[in-house]
C-alpha positions in Angstrom: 76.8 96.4 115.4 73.5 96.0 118.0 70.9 94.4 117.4 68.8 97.2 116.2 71.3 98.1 113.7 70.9 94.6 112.2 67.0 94.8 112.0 67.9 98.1 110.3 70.2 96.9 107.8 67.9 93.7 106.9 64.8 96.3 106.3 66.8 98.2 104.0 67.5 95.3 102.2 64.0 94.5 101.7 63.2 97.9 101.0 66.0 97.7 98.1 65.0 94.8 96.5 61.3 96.1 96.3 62.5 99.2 94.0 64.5 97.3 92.1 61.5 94.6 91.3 59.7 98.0 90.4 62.2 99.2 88.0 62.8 95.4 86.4 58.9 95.2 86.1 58.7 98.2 83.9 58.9 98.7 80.4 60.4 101.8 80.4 63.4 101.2 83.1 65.3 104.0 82.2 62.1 106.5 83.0 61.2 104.2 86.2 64.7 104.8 87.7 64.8 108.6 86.9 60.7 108.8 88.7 62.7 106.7 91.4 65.6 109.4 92.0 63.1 112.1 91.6 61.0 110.5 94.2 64.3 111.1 96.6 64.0 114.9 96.8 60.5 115.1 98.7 61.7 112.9 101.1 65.1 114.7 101.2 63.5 118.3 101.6 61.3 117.2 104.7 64.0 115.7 106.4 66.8 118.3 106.3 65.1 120.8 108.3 65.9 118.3 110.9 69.4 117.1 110.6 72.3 118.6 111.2 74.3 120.5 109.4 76.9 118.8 106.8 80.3 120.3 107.1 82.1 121.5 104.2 85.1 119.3 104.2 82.2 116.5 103.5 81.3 118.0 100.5 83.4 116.5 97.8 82.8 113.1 99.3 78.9 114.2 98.3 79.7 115.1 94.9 81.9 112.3 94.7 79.1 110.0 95.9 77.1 111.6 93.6 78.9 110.6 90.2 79.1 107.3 91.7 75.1 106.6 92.0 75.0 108.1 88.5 77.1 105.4 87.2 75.4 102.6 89.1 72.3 103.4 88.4 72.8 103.6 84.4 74.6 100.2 84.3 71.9 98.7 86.5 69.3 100.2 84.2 71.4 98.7 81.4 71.7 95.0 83.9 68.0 94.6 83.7 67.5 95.2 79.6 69.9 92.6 79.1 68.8 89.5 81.7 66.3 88.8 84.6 66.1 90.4 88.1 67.0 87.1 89.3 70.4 86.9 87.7 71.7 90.7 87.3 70.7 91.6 91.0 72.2 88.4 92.6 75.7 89.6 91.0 75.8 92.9 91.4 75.4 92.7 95.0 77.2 89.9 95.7 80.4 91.3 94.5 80.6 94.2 96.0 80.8 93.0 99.7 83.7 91.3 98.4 85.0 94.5 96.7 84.3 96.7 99.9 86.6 94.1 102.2 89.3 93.7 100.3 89.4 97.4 99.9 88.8 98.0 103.9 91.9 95.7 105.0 94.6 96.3 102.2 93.9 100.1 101.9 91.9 101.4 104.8 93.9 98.9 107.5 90.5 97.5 108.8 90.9 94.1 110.5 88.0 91.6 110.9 87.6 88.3 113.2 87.8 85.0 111.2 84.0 84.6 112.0 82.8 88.2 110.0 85.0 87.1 107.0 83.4 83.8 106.7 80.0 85.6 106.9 80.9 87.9 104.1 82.5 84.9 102.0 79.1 83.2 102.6 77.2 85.8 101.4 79.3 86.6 98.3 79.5 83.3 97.7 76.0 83.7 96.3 77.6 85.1 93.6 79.5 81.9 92.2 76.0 79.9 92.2 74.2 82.3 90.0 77.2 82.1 87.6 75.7 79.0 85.8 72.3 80.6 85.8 70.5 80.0 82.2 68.3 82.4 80.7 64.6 81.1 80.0 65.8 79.8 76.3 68.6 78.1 77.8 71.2 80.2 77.2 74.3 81.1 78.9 73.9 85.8 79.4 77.2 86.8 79.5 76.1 90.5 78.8 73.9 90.5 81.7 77.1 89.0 83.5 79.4 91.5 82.9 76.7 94.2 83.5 76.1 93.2 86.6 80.1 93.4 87.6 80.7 96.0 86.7 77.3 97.2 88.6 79.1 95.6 91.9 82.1 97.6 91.3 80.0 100.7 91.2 77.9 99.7 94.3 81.2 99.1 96.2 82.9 102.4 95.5 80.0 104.5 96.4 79.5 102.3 99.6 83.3 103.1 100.4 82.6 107.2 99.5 79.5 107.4 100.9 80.2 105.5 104.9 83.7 107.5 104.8 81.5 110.9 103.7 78.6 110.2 106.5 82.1 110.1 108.9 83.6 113.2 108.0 79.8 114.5 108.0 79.3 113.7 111.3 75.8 113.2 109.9 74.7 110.3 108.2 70.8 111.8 107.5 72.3 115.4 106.2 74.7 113.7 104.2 72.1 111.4 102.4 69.9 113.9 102.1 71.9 116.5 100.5 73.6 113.5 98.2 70.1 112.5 97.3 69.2 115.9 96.1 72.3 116.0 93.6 71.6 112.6 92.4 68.7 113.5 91.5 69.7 116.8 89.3 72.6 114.8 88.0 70.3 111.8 86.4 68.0 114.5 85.7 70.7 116.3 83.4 71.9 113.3 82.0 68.7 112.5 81.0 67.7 115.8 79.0 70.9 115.4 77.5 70.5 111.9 76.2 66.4 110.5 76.5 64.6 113.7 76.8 61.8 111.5 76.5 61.7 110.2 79.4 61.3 114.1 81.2 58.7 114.4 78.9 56.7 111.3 79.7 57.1 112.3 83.5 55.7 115.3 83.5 52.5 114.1 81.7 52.2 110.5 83.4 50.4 110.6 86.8 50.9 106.7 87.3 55.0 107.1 86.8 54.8 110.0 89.0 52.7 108.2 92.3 55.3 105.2 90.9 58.2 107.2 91.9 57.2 109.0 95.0 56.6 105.3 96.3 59.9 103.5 94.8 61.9 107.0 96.1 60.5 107.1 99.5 61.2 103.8 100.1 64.6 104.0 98.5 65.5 107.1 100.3 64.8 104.8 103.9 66.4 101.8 102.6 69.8 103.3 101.7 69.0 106.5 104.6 69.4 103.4 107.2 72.6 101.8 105.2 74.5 105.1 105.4 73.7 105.2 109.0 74.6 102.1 110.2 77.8 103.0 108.0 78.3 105.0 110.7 78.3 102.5 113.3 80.1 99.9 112.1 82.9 98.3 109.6 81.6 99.8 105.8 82.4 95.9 104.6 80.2 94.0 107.1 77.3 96.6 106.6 77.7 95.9 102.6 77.6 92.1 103.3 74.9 92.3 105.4 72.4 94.4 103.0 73.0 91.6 100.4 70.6 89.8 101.6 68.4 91.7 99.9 68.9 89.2 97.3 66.7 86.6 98.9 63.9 89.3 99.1 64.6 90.0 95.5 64.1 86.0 94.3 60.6 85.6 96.2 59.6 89.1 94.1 61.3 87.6 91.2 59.7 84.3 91.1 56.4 84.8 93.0 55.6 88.6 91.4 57.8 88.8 87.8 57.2 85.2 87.0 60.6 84.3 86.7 62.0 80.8 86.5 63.1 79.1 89.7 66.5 76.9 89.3 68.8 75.2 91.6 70.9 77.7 91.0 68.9 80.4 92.6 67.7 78.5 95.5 70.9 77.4 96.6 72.5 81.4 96.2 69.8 82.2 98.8 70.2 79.9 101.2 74.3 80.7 101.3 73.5 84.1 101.4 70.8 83.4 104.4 73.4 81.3 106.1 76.3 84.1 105.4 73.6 86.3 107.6 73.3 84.3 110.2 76.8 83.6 110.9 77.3 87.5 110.3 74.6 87.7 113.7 76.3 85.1 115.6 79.5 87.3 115.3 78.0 89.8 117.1 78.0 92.0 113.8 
């Protein structure tokens, strides 16, 4: 990967963490996320005119793609009822780099340099520090925990279906785009179906509306720049590499949400910065 892919990549992760502070920070998460898929299709209409066309045989790697945002997104929503942004983000990220390499070299027969699998070890190390995070009573969140893992395994397996989809594509902005656009009707349906609340408080809320055009818009970048650099190099190091949106995702934690600050924390971000920098010393 070049170096502009990397500056890429590292933008996007800011971009991500910034969203997700914005969907933790409400009190409605479930109506923040669905504002925050909505807030895709503008974004997704204006660009398509420009990019190419998607070919055909990409198209069940979109709908797949699309079932698998779905499911992510309602366990993430489900992540951040149960326990802070500090300990639920930290996990689902870091174990889907993990996921995504074991998956690259037993099934998709990718082979990485000793150097790019210590990065990614470093950064999913991150992971085993935040396991003996304590909630503000005290407490051990198991809930959150599991949440959260099962969050990584969704984040992995739309990471897998959505780099292999950009590929068959051949375009990593018409793919998105179009995969935007569906995951956006899909939450939508899923929502009339089971909160029809939330469509209702949408439509009549200006604030959730200019709250979603900003957390899509810079969602649809963040993840618009992941698919493409998908494109452009191994799906596993790019996965690792957007982790690092979890040390974006502390400072908004801590300095903006006012959550606590522990060892724990502090030393998850500085593996993870570490796991980064050995990730750009390999030449990424």
């Amino acid at each position: 990967m070049t170096t502009s892919v990397f500056i890429a990549v590292l933008l996007a992760a800011a971009l991500h963490a910034i969203w997700n502070s914005m969907i933790k920070g409400s009190l409605d998460k479930h109506t923040t996320m669905l504002a925050v898929v909505l807030g895709h299709v503008p974004a997704a209409i204006l660009v398509l005119p420009f990019a190419p066309s998607v070919e055909l045989v990409a198209v069940p790697w979109i709908v797949g793609g699309v079932v698998l945002h779905l499911a992510y997104q309602l366990f993430l929503i489900a992540g951040y009822r149960a326990g802070d942004l500090t300990l639920v983000y930290p996990i689902a990220r870091g174990s889907a780099p993990l996921i995504v390499t074991v998956v690259s070299i037993g099934f998709l027969g990718v082979s990485f340099t000793r150097l790019e699998l210590t990065g990614v070890a470093l950064i999913a190390l991150g992971l085993v520090a935040l396991t003996i995070v304590r909630s503000a009573g005290g407490t051990r969140n198991p809930k959150a925990v599991m949440v959260a893992l099962c969050t990584g395994i969704f984040i992995a397996a739309y990471s897998l279906v959505d780099g292999i989809g950009a590929r068959v594509a051949d375009t990593a902005l018409g793919f998105w785009s179009w995969a935007a656009i569906g995951n956006a009707v899909a939450l939508t349906v899923w929502t009339a179906l089971m909160r029809p609340r939330s469509l209702s408080h949408i439509r009549s809320d200006r604030k959730v509306i200019a709250f979603g055009l900003i957390g899509g818009t810079a969602s649809f970048i963040a993840y618009g720049l992941v698919i493409w650099a998908f494109t452009q190099a191994p799906i596993a190091l790019v996965t690792a590499l957007r982790e690092t949106s979890i040390v974006f995702a502390l400072l908004i934690g801590v300095g903006i949400l006012k959550e606590r600050v522990d060892l724990a924390k502090v030393v998850s971000t500085m593996i993870t910065i570490a796991g980064a920098m050995v990730l750009r010393a390999a030449k990424l």
